[in-house]
RODO-2510 file (C-alpha; in nm, 4 decimals, decimal comma):
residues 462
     n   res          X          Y          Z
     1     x    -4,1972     7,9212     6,3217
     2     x    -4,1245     7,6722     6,5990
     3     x    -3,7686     7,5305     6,7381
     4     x    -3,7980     7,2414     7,0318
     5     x    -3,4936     7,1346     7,2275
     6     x    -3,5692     6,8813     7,4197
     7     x    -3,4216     6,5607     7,5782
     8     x    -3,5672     6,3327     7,3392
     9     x    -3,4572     6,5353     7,0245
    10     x    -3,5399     6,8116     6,8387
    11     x    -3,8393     6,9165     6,6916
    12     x    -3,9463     7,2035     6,4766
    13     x    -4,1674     7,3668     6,1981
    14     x    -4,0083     7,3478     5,8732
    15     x    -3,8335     7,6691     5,7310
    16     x    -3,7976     8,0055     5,8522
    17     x    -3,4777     8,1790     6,0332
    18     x    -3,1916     7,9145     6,1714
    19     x    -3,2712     7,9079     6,5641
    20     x    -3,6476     8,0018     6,5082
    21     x    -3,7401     7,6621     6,3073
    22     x    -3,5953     7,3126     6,1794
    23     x    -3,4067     7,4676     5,8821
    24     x    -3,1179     7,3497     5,7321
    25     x    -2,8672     7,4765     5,9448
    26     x    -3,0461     7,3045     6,2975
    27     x    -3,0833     7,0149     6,0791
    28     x    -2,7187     6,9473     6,0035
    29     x    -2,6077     7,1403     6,3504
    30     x    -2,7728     6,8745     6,6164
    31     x    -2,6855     6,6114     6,3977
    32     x    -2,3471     6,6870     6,4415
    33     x    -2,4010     6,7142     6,8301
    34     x    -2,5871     6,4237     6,8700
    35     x    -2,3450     6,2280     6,6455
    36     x    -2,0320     6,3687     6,8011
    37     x    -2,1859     6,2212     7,1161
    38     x    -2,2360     5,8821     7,0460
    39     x    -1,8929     5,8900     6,9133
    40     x    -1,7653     6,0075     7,2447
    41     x    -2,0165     5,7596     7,4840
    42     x    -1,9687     5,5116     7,2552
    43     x    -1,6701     5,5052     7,0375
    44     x    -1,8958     5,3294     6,7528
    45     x    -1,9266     5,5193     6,4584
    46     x    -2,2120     5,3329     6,3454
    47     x    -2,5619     5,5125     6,3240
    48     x    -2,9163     5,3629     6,2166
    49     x    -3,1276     5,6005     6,0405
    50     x    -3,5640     5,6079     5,9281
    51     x    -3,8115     5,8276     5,8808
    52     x    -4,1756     5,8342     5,7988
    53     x    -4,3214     5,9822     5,5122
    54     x    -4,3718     6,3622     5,5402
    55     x    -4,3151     6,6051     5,2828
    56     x    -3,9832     6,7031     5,4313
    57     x    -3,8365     6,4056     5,5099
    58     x    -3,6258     6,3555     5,2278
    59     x    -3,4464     6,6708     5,2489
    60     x    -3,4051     6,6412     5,6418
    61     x    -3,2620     6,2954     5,6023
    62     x    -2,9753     6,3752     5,3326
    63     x    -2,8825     6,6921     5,5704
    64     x    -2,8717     6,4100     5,7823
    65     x    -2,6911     6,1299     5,6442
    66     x    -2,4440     6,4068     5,4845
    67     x    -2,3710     6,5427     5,8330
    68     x    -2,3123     6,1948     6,0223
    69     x    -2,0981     6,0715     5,7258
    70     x    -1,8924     6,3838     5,7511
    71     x    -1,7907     6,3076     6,1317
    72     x    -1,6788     5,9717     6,0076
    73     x    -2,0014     5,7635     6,0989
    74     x    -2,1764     5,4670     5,8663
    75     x    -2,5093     5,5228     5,8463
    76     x    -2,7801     5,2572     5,8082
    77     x    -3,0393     5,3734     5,6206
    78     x    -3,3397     5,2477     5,6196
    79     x    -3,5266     5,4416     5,4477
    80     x    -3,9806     5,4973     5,5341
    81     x    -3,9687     5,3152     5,8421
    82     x    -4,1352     5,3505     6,1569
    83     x    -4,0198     5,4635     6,5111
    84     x    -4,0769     5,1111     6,6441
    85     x    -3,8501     4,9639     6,3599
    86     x    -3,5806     5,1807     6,4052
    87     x    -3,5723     5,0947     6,7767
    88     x    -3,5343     4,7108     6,6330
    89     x    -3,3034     4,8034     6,4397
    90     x    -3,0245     4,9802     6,6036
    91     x    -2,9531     4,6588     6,8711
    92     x    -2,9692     4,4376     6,5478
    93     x    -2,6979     4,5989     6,3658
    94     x    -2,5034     4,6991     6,6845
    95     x    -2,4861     5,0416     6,6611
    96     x    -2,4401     5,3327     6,8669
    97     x    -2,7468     5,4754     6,8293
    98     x    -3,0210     5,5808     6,5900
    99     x    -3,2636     5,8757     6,4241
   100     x    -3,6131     5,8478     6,3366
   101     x    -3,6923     6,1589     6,1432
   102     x    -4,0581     6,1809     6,2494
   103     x    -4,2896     6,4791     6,4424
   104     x    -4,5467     6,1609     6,5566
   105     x    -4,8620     6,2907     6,5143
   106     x    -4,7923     6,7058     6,4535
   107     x    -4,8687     6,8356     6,1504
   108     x    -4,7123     6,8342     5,7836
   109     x    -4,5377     7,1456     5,8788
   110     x    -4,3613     6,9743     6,1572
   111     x    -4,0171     6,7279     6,1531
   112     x    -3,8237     6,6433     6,4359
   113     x    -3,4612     6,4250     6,5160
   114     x    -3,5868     6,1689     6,7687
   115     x    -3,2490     6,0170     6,9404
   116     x    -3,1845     5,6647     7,0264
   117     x    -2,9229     5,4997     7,2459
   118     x    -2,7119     5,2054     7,1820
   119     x    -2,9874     5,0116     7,3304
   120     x    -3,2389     5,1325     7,0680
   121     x    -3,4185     5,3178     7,3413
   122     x    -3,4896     5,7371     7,3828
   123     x    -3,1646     5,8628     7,4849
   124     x    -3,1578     5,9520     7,8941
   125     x    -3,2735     6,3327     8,0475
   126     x    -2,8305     6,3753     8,0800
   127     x    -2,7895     6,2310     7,8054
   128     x    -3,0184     6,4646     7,5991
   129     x    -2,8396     6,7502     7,7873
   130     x    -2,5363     6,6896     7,6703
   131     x    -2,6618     6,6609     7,3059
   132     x    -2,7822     6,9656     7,3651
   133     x    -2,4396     7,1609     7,5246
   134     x    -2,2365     7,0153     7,2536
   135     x    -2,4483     7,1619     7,0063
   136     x    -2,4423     7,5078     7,2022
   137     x    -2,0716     7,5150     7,1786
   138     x    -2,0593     7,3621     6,8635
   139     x    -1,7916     7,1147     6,9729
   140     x    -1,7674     6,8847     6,6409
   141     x    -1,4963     6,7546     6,4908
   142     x    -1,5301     6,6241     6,1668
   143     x    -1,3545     6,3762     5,9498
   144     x    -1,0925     6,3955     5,6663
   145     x    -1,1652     6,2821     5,3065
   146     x    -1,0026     5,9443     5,3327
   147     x    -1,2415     5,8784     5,6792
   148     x    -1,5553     5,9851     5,5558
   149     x    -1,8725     5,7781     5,6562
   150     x    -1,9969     5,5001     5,4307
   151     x    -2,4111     5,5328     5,3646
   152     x    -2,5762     5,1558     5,3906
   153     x    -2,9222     5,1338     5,2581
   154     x    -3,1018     4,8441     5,4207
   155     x    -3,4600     4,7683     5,3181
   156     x    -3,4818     4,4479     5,5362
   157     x    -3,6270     4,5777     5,8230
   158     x    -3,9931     4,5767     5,7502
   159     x    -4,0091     4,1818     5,7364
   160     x    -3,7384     4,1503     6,0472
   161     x    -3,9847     4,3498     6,2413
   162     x    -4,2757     4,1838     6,1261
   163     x    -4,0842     3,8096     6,1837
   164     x    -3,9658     3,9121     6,5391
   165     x    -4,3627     3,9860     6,6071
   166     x    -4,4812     3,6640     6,4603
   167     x    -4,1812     3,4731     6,7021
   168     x    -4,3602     3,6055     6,9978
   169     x    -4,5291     3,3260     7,2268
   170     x    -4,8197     3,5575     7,2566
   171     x    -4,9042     3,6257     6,8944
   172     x    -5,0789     3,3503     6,7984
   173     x    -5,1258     3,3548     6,3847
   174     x    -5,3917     3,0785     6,3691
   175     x    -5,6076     3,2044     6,6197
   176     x    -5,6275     3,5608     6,4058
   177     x    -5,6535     3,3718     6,0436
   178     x    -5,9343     3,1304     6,2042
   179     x    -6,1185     3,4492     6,3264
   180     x    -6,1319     3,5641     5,9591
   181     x    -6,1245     3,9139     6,0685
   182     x    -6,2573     4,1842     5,8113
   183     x    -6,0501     4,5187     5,9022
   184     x    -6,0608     4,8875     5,8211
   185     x    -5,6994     5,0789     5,8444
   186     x    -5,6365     5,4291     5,8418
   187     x    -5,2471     5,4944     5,8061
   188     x    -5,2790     5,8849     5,7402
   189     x    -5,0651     5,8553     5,4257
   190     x    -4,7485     5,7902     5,5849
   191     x    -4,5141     5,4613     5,6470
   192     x    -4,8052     5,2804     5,8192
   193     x    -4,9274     5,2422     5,4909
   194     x    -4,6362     5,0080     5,4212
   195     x    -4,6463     4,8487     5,7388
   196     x    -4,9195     4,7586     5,8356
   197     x    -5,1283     4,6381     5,5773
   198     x    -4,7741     4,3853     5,5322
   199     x    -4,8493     4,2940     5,8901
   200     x    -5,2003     4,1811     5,8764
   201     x    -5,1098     3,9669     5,5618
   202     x    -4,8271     3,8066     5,7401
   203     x    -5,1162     3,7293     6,0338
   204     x    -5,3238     3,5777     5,8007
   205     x    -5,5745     3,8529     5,7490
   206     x    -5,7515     3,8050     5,3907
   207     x    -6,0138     4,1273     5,4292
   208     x    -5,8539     4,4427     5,4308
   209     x    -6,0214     4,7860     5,3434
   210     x    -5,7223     5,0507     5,3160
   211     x    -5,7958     5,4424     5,3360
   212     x    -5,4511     5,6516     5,3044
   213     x    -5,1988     5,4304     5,2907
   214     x    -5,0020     5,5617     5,0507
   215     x    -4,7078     5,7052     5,1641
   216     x    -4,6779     6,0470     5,0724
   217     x    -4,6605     6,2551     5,3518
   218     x    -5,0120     6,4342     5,2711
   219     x    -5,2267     6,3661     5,5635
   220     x    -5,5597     6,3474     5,4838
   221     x    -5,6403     6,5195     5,8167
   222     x    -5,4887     6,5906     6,1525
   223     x    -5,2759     6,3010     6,2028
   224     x    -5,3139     6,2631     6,5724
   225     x    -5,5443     5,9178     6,6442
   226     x    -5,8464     6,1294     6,8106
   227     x    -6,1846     6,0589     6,8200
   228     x    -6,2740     6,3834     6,5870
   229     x    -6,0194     6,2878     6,3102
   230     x    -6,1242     5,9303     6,2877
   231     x    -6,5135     5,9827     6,1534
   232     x    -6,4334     5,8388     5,8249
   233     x    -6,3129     5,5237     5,9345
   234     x    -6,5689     5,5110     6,1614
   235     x    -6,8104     5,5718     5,8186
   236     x    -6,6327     5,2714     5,6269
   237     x    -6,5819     5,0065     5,9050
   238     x    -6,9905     5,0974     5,9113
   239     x    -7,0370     5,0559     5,5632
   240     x    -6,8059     4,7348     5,4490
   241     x    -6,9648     4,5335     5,7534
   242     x    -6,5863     4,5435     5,9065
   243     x    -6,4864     4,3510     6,2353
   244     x    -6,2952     4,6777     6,3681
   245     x    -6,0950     4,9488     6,2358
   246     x    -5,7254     5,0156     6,3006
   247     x    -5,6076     5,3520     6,2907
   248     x    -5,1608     5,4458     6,3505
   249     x    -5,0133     5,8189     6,3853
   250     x    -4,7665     5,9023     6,0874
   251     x    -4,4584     5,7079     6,2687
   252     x    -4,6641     5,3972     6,3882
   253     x    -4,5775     5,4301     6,7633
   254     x    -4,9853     5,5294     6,8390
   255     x    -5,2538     5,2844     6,8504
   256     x    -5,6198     5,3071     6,8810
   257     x    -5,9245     5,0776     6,7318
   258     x    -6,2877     5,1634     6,6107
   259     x    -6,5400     4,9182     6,7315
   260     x    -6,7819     4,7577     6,4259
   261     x    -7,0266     5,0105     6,5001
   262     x    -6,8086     5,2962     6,4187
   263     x    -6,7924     5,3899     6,7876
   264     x    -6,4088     5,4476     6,9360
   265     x    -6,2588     5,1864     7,1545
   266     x    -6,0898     5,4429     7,3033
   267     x    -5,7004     5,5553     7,2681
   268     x    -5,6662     5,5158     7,6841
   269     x    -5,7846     5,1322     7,6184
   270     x    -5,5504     5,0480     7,3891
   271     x    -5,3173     4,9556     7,6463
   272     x    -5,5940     4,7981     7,9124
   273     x    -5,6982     4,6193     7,6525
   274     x    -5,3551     4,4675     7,5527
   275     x    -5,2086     4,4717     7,9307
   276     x    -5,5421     4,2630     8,0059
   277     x    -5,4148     3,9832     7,7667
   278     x    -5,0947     3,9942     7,8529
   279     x    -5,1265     3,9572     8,2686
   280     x    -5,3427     3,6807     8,1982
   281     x    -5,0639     3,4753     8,0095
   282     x    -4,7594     3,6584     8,2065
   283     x    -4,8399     3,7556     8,5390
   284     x    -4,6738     3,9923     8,6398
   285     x    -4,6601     4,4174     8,6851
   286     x    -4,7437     4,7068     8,4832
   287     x    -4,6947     5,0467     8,4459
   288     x    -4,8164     5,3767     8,2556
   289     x    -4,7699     5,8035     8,3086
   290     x    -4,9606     5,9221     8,6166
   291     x    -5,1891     6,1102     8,3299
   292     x    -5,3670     5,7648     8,1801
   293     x    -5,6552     5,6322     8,3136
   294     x    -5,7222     5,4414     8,6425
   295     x    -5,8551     5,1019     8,4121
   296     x    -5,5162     4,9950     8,4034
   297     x    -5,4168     4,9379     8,7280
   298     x    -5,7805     4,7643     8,8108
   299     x    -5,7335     4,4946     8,5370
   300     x    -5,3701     4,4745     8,6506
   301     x    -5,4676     4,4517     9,0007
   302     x    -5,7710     4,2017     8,8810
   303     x    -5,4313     3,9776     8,7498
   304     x    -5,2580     3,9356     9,0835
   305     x    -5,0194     4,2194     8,9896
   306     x    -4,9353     4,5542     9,0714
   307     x    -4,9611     4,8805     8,8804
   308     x    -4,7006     5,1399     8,9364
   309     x    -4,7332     5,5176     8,7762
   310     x    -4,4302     5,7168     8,5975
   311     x    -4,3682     6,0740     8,4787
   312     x    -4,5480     6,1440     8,1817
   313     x    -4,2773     6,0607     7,8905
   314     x    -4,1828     5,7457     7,7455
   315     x    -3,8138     5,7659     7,8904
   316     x    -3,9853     5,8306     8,2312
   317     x    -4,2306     5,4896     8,1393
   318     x    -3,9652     5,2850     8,0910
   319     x    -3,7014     5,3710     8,3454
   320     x    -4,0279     5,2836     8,5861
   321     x    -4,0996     4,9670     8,3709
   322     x    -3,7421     4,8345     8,4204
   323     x    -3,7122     4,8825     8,7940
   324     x    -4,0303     4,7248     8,8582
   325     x    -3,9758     4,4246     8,6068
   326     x    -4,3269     4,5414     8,4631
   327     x    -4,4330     4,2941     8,1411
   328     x    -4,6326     4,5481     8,0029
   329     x    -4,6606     4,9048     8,0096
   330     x    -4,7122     5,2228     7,8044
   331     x    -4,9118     5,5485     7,7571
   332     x    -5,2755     5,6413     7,7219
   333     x    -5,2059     5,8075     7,4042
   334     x    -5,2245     5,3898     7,2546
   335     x    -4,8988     5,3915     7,3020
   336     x    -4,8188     4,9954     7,3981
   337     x    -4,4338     4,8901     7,5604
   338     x    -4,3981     4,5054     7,5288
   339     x    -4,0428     4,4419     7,6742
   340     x    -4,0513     4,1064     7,5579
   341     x    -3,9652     4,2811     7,2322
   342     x    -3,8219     4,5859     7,3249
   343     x    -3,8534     4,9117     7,5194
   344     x    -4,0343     5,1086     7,2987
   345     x    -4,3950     5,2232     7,2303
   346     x    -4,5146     4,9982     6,9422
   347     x    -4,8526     5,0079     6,6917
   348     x    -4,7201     4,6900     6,5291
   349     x    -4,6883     4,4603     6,8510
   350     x    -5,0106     4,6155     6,9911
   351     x    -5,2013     4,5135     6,6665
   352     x    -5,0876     4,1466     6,7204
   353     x    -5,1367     4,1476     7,0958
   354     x    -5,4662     4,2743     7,0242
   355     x    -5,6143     4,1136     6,7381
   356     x    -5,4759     3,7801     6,9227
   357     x    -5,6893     3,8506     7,2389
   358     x    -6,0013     3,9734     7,0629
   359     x    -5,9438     3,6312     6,8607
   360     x    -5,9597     3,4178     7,1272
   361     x    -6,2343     3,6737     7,3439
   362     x    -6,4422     3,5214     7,0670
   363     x    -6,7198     3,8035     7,0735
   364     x    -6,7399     4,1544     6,8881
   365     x    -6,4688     4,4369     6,9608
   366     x    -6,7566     4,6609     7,1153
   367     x    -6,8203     4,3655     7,4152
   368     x    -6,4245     4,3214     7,4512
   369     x    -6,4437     4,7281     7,5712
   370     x    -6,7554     4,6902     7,7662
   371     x    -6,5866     4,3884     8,0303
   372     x    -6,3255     4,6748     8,0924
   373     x    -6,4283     4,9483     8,4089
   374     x    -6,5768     5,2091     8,2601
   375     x    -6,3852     5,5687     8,3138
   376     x    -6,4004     5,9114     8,1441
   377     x    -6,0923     6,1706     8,2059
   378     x    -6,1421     6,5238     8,1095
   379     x    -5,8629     6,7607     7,9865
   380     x    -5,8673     7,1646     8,1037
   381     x    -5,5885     7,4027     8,1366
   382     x    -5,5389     7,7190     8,3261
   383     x    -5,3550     8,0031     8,1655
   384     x    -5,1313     8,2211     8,4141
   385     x    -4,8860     8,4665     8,4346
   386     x    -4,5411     8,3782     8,2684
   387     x    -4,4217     8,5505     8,6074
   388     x    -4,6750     8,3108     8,8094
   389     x    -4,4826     8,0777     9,0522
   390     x    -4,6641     7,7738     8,9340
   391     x    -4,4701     7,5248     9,1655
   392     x    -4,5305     7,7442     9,4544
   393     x    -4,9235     7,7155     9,3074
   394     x    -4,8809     7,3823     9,2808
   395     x    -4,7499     7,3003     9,6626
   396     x    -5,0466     7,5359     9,7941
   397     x    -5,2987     7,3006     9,6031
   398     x    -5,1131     7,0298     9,7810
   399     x    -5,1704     7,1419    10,1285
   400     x    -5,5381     7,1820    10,1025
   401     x    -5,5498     6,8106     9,9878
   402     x    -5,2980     6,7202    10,2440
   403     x    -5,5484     6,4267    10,3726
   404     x    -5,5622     6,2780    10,0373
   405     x    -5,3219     6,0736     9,8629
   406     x    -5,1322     6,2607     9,6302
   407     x    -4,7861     6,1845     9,4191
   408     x    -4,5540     6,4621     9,3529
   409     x    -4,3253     6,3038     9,0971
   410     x    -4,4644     6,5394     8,7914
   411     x    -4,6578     6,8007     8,8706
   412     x    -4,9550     6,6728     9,1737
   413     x    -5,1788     6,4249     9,0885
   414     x    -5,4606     6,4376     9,4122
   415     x    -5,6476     6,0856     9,4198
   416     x    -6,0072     6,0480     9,5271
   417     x    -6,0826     5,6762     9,6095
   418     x    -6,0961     5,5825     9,2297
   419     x    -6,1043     5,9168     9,0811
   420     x    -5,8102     6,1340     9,0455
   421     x    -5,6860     6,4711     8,8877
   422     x    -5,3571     6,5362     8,7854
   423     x    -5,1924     6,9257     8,7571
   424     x    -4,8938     6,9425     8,5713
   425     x    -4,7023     7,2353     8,4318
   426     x    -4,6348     7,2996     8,0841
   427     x    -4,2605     7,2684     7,9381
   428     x    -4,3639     7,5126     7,6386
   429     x    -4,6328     7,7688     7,7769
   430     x    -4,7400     7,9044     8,1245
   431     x    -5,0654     7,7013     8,1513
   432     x    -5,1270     7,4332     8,3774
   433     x    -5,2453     7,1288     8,2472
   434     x    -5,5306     6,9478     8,4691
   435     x    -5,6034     6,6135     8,3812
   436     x    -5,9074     6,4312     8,5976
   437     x    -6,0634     6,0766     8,5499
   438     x    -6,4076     5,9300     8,6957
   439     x    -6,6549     5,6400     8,6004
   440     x    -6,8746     5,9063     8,4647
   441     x    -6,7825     6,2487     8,2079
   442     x    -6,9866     6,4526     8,4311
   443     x    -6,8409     6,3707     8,7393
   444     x    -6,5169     6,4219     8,5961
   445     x    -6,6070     6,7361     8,4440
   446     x    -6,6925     6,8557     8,8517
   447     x    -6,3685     6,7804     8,9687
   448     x    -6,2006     6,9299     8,7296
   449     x    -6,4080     7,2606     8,7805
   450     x    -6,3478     7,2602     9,1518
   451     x    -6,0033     7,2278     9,1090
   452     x    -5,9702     7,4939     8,8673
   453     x    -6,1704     7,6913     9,1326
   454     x    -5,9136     7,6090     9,4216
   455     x    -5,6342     7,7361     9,1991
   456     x    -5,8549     8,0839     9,0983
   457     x    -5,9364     8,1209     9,5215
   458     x    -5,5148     8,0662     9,5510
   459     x    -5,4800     8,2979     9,2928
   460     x    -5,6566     8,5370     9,4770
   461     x    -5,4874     8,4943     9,8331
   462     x    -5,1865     8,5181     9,6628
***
């Protein structure tokens, strides 16, 4: 059994001993904490509150709404949602924050409390702390009968997100219907099952083929949007003649397409591909984790603008977003950040973006990847020690690359003209993660190798 306390909530394996996995008693205990807090930051006792569709959802989310209504807070429920939504949501109804019960794209066994702001955004790296020391000391106070917290359901949210989407400049409905796109989805039997196939219709898309959309919280495989769990919708966009396939995690913040020949677009494009059609209506900046691939800065560079890297982590993506006024931004997981809608990663707004841009690109999905530079990254890890110094490791690597531009904001990413490799140290395990990208696998393969082979010479020195 698994228990994760981290800034951006807290995520575990169902069942078990309290403190070794999500059980009931972690459930309703960083509830309380988290809620206690936004009473205290914010003195609104209002909370919005969604979940996907897993197997445990329903019993996390009445620990959940029980807990918040017994500090005194009125929860908005609404119900299978999506991460995306929820961010909507909690400006909309001016609350003082919000819970998406979701694990993304971990398995069934998995649930997690992801923790908004007033703002709708991940709550802040002190912020998260906090949560976290007020559930250490247990520091709740809850309400008395007469001040209980009321419980709101509110089913409105899947057309206000889908109408916000369609009010965008950039979304352009016509273009999409008169495009008469035929489209495979994959929605891994959770709330993109709902969603999107209600999004497409409201974009004027007649020819849908659905495969697990229902939303029951049995994923028909892993639910993380990679290339080896997508082979079936890569075997029906093949066999219905489809334009492209469209493929969400289980809480809709992942994006990635299949090309009409069943080949993958690519999870790292997702975001090229949509920052590409943005910078050429909005010029402007854009940003992504030092970890995704080099393609993005070339097409914004191509645009007049300027690229800037983060920390890996959403919170870390859009803290750089904001201080660079970037108009697009996001992860290389498909994870797409339109601010023009809001600060958070969004399958819903990417699908839009995208299906606009191939729309007016006029030619098949599989051209629309090839006029992007072409770049492979390879992922390694080295195991060490737990006693290993790995920062000390890591400043060693440093100084034999000393003559080669290198950023030290997480972990050491080393660049190499246009290829790079990027070390960073895992929060969970004593590995270190190495990351490289170069126009060709092979290539990035070798410099991943020779890294790993400075790091076993260090070792040795050591």
């Amino acid at each position: 059994m698994t228990l994760i306390k981290s800034i951006s909530g807290i995520r575990g394996t169902i069942g078990g001993i309290a403190g070794n996995g999500l059980t009931p008693i972690d459930i309703v205990k960083f509830t309380a904490a988290y809620g206690s807090w936004v009473i205290s930051k914010t003195n609104n006792k209002r909370i919005v509150l969604g979940r996907d569709a897993r197997i445990s959802g329903e019993m996390v989310n009445n620990l959940v709404i029980g807990t918040l209504q017994g500090l005194g807070i009125e929860v908005i429920d609404l119900g299978l949602s999506t991460t995306p939504t929820v961010e909507i949501a909690v400006p909309m109804e001016n609350a003082g924050g919000g819970i998406i019960l979701t694990a993304s794209h971990n398995p069934k066994q998995w649930n997690a409390l992801k923790l908004l702001n007033e703002k709708g955004e991940f709550i802040s790296d002190a912020d998260g702390k906090d949560v976290l020391e007020i559930a250490e000391k247990s520091e709740f106070a809850f309400a008395d009968v007469d001040d209980l917290g009321k419980v709101i359901s509110n089913d409105t949210y899947l057309q206000k997100h889908i109408d916000v989407i369609l009010a965008l400049p950039l979304v352009d409905v016509e273009a999409i219907k008169a495009a008469n796109f035929k489209i495979a989805i994959d929605c891994v039997n959770s709330t993109g099952g709902i969603f999107v196939p209600a999004l497409l219709k409201a974009l004027g898309v007649e020819t849908v083929y659905e495969l697990y959309c229902e939303p029951d919280g049995h994923f028909p495989h892993n639910p993380e949007p990679l290339p080896e769990n997508l082979t079936e919708i890569a075997k029906v966009v093949q066999s219905k003649n489809a334009d492209l396939g469209i493929v969400v995690d289980p809480d809709v913040d992942r994006l990635c397409f299949v090309c009409e020949d069943g080949s993958m677009f690519g999870e790292e494009y997702t975001l090229v591909a949509v920052a590409d059609y943005i910078l050429k209506n909005t010029p402007g900046n854009s940003v992504s984790n030092l970890s995704s691939t080099r393609a993005l800065r070339d097409v914004t560079e191509n645009s007049g603008g300027t690229y800037n890297a983060s920390a890996v982590g959403e919170v870390n993506v859009v803290n750089k977003m904001k201080a660079t006024n970037a108009v697009i931004g996001g992860e290389g997981n498909g994870g797409i950040i339109y601010p023009e809608l809001h600060y958070g990663r969004d399958a819903l707004v990417g699908i839009a973006l995208f299906l606009t841009h191939l729309a007016k690109f006029g030619k098949s999905i599989s051209l629309l990847r090839k006029s992007y530079p072409e770049y492979y990254i390879s992922k390694n890890k080295i195991t060490l020690t737990p006693e290993m110094d790995i920062d000390a490791l890591l400043v060693k690597v440093q100084e034999k690359y000393k003559n080669q531009p290198n950023s030290t904001i997480d972990g050491l990413k080393i660049e190499f003209d246009k290829e790079w490799v990027h070390l960073r140290r895992s929060n969970t395990e004593p590995i270190i993660r190495i990351y490289s990208e170069a126009g060709s696998e092979t290539v990035a393969e070798g410099l991943a190798t020779k890294i790993i082979s400075d790091i076993k010479e260090i070792l040795k020195l050591s």
